[in-house]
C-alpha positions, 0 to 999 in steps of 0.5 A, spaced: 466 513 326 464 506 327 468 500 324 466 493 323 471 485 324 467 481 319 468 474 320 466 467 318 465 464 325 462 466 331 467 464 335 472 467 332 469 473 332 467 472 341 474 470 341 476 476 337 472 481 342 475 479 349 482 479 345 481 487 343 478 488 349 484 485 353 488 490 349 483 496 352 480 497 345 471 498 347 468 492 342 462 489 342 459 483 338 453 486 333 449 484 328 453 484 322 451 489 316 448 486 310 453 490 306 459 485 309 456 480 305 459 474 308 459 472 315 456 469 321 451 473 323 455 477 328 462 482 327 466 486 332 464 493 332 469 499 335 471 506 334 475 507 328 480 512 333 482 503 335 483 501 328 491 500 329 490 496 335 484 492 333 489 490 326 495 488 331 490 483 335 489 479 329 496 477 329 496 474 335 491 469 334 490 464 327 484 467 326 482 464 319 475 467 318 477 473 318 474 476 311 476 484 313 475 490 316 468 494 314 466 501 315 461 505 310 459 500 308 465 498 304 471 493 306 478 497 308 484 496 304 490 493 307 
């Protein structure tokens, strides 16, 4: 299952990706899915399987964009 970082800054979603990848998450930059309804134009893409490491990696970084975690087309909670 595929889960999407959905931010509002594409730099901050650049930085975000090389920051999972360095933590040995596999994420790519993608479009982001209309049902964000918020963003820049590209999110973080991953398998839902590195949702806990992917968690951790926002905590190493300020990332004041971040506007949540989608999957289904709904954002997760918590």
């Amino acid at each position: 299952m595929t889960v999407f970082a959905v931010f509002r800054s594409r730099a901050q979603t650049l930085d975000y990706i090389n920051t999972v990848k360095s933590m040995g998450v596999p994420a790519q930059a993608v479009s982001t899915p209309k049902e964000a309804g918020v963003g820049c134009g590209i999110s973080a893409r991953f398998d839902a399987r590195f949702l806990e490491k992917a968690k951790r990696a926002l905590s190493s970084k300020p990332y004041s964009s971040f506007a949540g975690f989608l999957r289904d087309g709904r954002y997760l909670g918590g």
